[in-house]
Each structure stands twice: as C-alpha cells, then as structure tokens.
Biopython code that builds the backbone (N, CA, C, O; Angstrom):
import numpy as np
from Bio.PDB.StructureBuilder import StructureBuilder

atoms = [
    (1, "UNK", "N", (-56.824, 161.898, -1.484)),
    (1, "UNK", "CA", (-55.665, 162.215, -0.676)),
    (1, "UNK", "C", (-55.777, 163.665, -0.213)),
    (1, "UNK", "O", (-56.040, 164.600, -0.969)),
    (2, "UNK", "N", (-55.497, 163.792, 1.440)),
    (2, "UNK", "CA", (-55.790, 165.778, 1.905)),
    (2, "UNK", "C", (-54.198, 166.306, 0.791)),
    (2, "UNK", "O", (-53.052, 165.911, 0.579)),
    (3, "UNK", "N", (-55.174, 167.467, 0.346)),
    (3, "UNK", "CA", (-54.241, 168.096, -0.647)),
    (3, "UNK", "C", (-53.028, 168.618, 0.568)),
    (3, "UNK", "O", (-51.849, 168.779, 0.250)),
    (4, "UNK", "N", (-53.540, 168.841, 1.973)),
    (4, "UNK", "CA", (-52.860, 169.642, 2.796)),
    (4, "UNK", "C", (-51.700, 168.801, 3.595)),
    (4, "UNK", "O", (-51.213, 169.160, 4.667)),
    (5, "UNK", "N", (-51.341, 167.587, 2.853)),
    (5, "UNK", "CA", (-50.262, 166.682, 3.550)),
    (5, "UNK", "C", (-49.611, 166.033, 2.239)),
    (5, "UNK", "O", (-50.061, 165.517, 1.216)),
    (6, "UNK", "N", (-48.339, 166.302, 2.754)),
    (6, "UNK", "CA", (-47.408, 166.314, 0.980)),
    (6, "UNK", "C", (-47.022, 164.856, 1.782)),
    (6, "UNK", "O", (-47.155, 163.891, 1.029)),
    (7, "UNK", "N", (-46.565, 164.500, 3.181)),
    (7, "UNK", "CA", (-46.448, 162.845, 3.310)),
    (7, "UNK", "C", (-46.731, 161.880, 2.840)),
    (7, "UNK", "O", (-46.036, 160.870, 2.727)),
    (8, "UNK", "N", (-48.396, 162.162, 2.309)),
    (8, "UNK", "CA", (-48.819, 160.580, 2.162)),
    (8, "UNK", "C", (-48.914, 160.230, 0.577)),
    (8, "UNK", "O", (-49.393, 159.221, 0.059)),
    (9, "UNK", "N", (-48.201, 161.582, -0.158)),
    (9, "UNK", "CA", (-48.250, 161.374, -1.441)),
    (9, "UNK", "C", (-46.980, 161.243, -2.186)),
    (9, "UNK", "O", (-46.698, 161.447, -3.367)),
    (10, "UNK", "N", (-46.079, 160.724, -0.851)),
    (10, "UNK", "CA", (-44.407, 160.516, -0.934)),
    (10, "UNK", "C", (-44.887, 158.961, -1.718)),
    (10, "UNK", "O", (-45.944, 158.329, -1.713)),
    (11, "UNK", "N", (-43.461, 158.720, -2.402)),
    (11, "UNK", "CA", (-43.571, 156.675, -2.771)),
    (11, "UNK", "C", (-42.710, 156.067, -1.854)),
    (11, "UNK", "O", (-41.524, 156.277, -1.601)),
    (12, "UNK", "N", (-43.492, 155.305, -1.420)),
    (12, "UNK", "CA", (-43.020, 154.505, -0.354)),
    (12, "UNK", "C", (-42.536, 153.230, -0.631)),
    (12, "UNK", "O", (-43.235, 152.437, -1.262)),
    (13, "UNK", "N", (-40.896, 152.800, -0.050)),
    (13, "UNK", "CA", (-40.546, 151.394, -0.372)),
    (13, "UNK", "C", (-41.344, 150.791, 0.211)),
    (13, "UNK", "O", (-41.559, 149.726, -0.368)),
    (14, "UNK", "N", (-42.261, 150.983, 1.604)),
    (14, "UNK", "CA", (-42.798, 149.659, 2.188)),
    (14, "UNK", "C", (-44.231, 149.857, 2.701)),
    (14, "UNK", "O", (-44.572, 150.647, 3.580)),
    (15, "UNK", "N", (-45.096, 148.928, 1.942)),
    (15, "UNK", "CA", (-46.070, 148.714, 1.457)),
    (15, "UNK", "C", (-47.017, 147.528, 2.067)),
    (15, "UNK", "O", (-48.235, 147.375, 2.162)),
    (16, "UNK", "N", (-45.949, 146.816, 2.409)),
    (16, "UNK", "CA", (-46.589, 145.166, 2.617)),
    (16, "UNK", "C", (-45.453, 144.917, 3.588)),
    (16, "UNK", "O", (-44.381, 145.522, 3.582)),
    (17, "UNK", "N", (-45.843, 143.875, 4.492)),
    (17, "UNK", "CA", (-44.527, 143.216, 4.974)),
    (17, "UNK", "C", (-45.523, 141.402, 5.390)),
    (17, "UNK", "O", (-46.649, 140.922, 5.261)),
    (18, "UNK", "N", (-44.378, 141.074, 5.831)),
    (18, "UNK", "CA", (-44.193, 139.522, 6.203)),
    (18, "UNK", "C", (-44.217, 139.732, 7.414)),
    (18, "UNK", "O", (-43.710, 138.683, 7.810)),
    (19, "UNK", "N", (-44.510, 140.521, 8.625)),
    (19, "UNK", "CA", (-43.930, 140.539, 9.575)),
    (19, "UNK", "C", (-45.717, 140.710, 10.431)),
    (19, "UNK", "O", (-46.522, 141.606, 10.177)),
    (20, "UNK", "N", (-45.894, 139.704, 11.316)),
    (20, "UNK", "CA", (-47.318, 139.832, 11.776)),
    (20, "UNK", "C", (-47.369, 139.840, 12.928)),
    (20, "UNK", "O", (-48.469, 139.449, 13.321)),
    (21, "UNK", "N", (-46.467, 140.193, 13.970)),
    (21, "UNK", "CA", (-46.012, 140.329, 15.257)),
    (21, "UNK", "C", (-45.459, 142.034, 15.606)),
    (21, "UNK", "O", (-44.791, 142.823, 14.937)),
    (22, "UNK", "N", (-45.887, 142.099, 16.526)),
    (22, "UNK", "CA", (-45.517, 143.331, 17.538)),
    (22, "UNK", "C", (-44.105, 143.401, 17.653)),
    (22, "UNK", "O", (-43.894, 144.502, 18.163)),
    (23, "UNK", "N", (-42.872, 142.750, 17.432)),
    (23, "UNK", "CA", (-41.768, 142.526, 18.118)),
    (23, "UNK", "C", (-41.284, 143.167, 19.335)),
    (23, "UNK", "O", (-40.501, 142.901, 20.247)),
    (24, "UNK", "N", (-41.922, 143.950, 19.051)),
    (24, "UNK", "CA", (-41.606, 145.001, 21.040)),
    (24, "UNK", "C", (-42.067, 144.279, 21.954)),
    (24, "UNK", "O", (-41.501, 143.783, 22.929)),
    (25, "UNK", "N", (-43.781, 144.201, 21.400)),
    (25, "UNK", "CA", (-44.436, 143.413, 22.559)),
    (25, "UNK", "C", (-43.496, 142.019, 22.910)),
    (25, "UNK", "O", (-43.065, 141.746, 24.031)),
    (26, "UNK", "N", (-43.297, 141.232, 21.703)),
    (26, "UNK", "CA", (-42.744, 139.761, 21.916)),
    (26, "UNK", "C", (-41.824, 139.581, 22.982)),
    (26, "UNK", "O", (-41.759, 138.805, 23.935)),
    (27, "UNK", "N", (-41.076, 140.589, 22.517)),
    (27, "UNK", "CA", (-39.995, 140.908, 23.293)),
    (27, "UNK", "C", (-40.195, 141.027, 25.060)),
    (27, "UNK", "O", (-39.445, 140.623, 25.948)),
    (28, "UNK", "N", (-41.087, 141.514, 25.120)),
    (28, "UNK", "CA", (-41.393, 141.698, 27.078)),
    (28, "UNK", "C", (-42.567, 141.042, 27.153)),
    (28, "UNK", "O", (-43.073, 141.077, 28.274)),
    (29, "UNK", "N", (-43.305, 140.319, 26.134)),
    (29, "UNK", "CA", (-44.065, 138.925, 26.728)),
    (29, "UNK", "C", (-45.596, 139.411, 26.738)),
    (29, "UNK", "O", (-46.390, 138.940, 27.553)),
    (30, "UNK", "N", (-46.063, 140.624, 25.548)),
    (30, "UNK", "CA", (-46.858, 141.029, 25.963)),
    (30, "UNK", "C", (-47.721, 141.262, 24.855)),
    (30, "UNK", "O", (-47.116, 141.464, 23.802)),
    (31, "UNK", "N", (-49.290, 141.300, 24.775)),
    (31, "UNK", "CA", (-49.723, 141.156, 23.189)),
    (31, "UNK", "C", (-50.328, 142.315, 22.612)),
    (31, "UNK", "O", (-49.713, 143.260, 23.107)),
    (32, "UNK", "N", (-50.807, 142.558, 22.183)),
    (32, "UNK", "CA", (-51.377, 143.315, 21.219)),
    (32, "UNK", "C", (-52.659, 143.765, 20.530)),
    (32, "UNK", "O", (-52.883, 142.736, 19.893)),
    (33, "UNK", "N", (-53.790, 144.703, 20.173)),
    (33, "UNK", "CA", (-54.745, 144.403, 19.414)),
    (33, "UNK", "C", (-54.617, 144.753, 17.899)),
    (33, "UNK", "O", (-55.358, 144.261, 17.047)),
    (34, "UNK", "N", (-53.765, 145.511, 17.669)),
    (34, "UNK", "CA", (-53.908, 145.462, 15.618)),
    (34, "UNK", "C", (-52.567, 146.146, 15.594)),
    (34, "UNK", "O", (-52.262, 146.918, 16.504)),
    (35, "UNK", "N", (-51.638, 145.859, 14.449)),
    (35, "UNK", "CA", (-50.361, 146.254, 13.918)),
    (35, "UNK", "C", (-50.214, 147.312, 12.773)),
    (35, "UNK", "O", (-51.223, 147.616, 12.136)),
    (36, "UNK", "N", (-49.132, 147.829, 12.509)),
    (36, "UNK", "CA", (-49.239, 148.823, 11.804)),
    (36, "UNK", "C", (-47.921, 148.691, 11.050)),
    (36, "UNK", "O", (-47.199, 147.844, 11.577)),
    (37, "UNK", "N", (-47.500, 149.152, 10.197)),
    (37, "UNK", "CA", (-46.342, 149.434, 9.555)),
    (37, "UNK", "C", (-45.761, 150.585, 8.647)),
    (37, "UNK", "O", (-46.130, 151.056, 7.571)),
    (38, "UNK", "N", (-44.729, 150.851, 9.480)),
    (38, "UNK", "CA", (-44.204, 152.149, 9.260)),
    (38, "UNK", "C", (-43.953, 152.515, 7.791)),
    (38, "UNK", "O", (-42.990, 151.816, 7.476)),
    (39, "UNK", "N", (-44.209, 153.029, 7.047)),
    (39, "UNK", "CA", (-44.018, 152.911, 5.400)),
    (39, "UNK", "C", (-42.434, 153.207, 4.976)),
    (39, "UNK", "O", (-41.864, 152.931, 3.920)),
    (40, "UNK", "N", (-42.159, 153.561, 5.618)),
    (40, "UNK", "CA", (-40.461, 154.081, 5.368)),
    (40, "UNK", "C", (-39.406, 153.529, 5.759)),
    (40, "UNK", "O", (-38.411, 153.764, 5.073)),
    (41, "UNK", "N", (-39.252, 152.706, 6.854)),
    (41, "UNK", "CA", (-38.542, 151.839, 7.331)),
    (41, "UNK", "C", (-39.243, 150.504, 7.390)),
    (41, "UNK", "O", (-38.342, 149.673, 7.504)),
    (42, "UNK", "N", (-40.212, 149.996, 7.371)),
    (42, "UNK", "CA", (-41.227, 148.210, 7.194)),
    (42, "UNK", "C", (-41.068, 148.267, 8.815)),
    (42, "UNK", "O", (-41.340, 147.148, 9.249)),
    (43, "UNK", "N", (-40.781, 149.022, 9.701)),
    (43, "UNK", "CA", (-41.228, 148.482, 11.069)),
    (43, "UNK", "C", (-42.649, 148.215, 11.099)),
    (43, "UNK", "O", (-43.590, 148.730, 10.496)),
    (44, "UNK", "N", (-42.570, 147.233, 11.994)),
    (44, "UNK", "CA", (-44.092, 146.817, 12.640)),
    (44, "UNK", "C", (-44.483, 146.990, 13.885)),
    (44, "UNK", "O", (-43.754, 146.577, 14.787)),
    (45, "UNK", "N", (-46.164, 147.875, 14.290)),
    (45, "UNK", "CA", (-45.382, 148.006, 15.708)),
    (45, "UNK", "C", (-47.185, 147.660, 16.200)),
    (45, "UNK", "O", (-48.133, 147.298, 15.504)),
    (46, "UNK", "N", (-47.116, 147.879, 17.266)),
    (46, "UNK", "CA", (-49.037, 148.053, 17.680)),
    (46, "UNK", "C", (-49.807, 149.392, 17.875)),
    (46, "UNK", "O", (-49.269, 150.489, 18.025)),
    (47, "UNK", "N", (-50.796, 149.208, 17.856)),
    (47, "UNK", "CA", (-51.912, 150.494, 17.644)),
    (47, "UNK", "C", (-51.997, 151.047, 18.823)),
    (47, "UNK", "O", (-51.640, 150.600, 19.913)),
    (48, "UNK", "N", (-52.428, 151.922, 18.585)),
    (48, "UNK", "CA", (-52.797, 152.675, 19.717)),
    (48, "UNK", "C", (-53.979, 152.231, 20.892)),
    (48, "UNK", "O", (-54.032, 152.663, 22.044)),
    (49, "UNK", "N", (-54.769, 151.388, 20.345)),
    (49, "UNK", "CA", (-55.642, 150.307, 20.732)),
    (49, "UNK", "C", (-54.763, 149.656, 21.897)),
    (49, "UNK", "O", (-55.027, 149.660, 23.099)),
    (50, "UNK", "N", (-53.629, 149.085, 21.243)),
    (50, "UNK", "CA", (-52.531, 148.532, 22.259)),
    (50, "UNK", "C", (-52.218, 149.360, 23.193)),
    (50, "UNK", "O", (-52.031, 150.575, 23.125)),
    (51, "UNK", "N", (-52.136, 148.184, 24.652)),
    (51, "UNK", "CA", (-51.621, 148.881, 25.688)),
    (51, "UNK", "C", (-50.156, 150.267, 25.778)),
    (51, "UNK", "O", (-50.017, 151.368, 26.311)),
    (52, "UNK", "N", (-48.922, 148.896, 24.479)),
    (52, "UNK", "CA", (-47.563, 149.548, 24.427)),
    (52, "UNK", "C", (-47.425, 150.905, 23.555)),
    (52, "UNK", "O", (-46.704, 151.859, 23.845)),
    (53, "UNK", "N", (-48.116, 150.812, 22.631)),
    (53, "UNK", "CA", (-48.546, 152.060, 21.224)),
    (53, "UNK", "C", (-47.292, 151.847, 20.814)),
    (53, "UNK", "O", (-46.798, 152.967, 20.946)),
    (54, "UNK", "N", (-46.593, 151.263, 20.472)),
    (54, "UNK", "CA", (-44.899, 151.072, 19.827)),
    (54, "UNK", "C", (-45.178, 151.573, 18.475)),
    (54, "UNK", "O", (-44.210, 152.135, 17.962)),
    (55, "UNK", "N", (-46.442, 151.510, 17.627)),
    (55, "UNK", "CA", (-46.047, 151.923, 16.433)),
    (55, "UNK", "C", (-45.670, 153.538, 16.466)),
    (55, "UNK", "O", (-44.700, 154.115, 15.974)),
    (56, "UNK", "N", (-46.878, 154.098, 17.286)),
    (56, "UNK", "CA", (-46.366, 155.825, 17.511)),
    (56, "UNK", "C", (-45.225, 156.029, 18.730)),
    (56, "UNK", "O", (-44.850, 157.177, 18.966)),
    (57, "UNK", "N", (-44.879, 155.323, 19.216)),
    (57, "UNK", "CA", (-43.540, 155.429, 19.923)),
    (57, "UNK", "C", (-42.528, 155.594, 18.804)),
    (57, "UNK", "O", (-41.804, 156.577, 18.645)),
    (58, "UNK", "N", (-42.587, 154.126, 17.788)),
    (58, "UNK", "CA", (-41.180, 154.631, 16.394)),
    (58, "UNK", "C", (-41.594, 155.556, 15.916)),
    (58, "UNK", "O", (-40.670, 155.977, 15.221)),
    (59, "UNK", "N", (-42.564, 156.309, 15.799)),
    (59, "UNK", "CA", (-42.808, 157.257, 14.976)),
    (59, "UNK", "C", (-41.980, 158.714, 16.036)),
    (59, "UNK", "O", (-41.289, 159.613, 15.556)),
    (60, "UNK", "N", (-42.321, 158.542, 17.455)),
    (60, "UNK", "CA", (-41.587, 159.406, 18.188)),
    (60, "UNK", "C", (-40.342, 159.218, 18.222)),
    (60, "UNK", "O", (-39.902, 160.368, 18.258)),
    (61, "UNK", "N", (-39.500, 158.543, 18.234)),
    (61, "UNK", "CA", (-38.376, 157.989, 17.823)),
    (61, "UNK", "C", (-37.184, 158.335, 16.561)),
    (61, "UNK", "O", (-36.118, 158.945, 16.481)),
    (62, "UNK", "N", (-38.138, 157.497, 15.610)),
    (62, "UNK", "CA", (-37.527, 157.728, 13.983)),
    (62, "UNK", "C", (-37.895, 159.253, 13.508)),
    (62, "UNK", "O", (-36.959, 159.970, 13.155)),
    (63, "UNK", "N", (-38.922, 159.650, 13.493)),
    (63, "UNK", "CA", (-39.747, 160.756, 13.131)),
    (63, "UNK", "C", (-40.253, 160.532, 11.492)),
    (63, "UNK", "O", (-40.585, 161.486, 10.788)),
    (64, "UNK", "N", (-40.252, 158.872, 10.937)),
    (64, "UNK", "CA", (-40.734, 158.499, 9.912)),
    (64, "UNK", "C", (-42.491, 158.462, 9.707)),
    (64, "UNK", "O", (-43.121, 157.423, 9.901)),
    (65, "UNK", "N", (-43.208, 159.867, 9.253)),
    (65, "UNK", "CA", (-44.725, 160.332, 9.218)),
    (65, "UNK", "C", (-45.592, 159.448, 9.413)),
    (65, "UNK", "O", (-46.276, 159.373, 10.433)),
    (66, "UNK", "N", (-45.677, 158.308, 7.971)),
    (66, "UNK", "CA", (-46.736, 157.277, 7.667)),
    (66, "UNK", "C", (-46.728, 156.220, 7.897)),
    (66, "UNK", "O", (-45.696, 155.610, 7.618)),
    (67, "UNK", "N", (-47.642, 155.621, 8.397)),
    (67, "UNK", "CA", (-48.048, 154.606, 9.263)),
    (67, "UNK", "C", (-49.153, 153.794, 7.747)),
    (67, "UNK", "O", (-49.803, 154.439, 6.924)),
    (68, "UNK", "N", (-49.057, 152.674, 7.806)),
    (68, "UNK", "CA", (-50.642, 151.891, 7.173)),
    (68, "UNK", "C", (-51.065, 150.453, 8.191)),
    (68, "UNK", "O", (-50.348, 149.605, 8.722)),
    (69, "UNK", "N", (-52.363, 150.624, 8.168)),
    (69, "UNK", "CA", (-52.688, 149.155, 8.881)),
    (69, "UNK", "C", (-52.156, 148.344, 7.857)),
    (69, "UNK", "O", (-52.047, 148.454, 6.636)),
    (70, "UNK", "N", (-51.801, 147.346, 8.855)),
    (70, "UNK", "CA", (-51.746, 145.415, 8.134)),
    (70, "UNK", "C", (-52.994, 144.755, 8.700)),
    (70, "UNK", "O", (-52.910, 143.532, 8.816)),
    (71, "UNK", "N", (-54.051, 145.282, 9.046)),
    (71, "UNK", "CA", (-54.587, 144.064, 9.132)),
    (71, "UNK", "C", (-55.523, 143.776, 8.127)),
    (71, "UNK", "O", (-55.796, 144.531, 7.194)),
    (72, "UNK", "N", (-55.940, 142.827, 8.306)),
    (72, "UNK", "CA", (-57.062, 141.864, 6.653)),
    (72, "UNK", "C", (-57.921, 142.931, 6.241)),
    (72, "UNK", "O", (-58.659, 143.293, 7.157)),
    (73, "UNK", "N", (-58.038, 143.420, 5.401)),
    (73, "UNK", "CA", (-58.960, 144.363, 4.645)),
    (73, "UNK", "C", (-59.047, 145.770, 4.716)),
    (73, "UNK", "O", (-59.877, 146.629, 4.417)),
    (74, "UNK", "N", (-57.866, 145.724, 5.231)),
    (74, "UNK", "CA", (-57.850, 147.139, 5.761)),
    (74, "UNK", "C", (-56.532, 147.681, 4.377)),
    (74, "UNK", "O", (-55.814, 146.952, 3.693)),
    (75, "UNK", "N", (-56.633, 149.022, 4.387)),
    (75, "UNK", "CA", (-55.548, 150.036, 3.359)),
    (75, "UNK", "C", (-55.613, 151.372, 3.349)),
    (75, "UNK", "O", (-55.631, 152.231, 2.467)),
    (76, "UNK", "N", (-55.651, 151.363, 4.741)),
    (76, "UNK", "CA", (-55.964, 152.911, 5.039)),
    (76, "UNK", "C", (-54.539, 153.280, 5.784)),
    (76, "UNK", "O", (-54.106, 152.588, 6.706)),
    (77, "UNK", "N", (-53.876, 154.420, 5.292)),
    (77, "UNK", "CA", (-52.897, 155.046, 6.113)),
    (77, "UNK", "C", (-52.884, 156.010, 6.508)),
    (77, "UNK", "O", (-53.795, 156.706, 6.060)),
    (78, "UNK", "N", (-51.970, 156.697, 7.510)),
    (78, "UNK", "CA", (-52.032, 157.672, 8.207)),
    (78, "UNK", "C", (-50.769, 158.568, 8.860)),
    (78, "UNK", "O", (-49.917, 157.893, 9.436)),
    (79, "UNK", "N", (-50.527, 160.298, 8.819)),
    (79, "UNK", "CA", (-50.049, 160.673, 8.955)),
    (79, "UNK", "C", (-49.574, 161.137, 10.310)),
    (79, "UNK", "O", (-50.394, 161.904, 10.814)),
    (80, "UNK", "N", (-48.696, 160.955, 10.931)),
    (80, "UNK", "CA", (-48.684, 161.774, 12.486)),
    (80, "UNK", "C", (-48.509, 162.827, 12.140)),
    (80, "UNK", "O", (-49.383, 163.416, 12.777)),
    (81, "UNK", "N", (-47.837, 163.808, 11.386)),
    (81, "UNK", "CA", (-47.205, 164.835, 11.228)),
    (81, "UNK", "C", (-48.499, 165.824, 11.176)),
    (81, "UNK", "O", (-48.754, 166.811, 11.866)),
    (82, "UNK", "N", (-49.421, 165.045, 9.830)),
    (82, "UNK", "CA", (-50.031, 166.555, 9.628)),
    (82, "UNK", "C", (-51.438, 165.690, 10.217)),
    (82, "UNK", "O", (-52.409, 166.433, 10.079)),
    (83, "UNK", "N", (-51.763, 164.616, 10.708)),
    (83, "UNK", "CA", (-52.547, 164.100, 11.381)),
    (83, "UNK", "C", (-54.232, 163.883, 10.872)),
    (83, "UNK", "O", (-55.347, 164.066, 11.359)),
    (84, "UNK", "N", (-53.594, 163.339, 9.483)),
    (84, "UNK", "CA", (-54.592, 162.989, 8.511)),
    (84, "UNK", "C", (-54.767, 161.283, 7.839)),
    (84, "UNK", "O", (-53.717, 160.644, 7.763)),
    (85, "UNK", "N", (-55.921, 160.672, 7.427)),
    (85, "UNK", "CA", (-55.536, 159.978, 6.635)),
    (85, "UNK", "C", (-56.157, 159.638, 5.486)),
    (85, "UNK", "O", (-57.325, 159.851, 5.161)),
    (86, "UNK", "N", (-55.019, 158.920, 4.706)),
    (86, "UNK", "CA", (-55.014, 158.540, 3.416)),
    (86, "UNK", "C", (-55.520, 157.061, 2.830)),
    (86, "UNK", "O", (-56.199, 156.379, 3.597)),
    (87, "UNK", "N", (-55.152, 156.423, 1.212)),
    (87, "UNK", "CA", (-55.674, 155.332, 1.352)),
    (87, "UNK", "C", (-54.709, 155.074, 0.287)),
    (87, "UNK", "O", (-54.447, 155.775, -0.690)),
    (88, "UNK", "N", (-54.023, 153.482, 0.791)),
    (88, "UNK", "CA", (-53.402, 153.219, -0.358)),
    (88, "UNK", "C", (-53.540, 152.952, -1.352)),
    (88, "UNK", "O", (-54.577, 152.309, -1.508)),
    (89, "UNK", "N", (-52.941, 153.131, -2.300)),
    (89, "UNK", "CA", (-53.083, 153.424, -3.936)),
    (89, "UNK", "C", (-52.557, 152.934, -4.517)),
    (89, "UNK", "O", (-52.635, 153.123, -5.730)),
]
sb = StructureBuilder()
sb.init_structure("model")
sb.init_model(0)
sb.init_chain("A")
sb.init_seg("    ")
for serial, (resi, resn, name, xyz) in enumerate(atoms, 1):
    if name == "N":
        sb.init_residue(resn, " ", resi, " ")
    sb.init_atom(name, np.array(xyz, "f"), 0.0, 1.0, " ", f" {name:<3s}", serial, name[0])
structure = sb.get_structure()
C-alpha cells in the first residue's frame, strides 16, 4: 500500500457488490467496457475505457476517493485523490 495515501488504507463498507451494470449507461441505452465500484457508497459506474467514464464522474460529484475493479480476477483499487493504486486486502 503507497505509504503516501492515507485513502486506501481507510475500511471500507463496500467491497463487493451484486450490481454488474453501468446504470447510467442503462439508463440512456448505452454500454460499456469494464465497471468499477465506488468503495464508500457501492456505486457502480464505467471505466474510463468507457465512452461515459460515470465511475470518475461520481467520483467528481460525491468526492468519495476509492474506486476497485469488479471485474473477474481483478482486486486492484485506486485513488483519484492522491492518484495511486492499491490492492485489496
């Protein structure tokens, strides 16, 4: 973990979710390439890969730091703030 980001060594309620959809995208009919979830609130949003970037839009938004992929094999997270990343633990 960068000693130089006290974010990603916060405990986070949300970890995992059920949720395997963009809902932004769904919402205006539009898809996606990989999802993310906000660790602090369980939003789910798309990557930056994605056309919409909704996950760093809530992050512009909420101003909630850490982000982790959901997708299959992945457990890597990441900070906007101090613009580092971490690995879940």
């Amino acid at each position: 973990m960068p000693e130089d980001c006290s974010h990603l060594s916060q405990h986070f309620k949300f970890t995992n979710t059920k949720t395997h959809v963009c809902e932004e995208c769904v919402k205006i009919g539009d898809t996606w390439v990989h999802l993310r979830l906000c660790m602090e609130c369980g939003n789910v949003g798309c990557c930056d890969s994605s056309k919409n970037k909704h996950a760093t839009k809530h992050f512009h938004r909420s101003k909630h730091p850490v982000i982790r992929s959901i997708e299959p094999g992945e457990s890597w997270t990441w900070c906007y703030v101090d613009e580092v990343m971490g690995e879940l633990g």
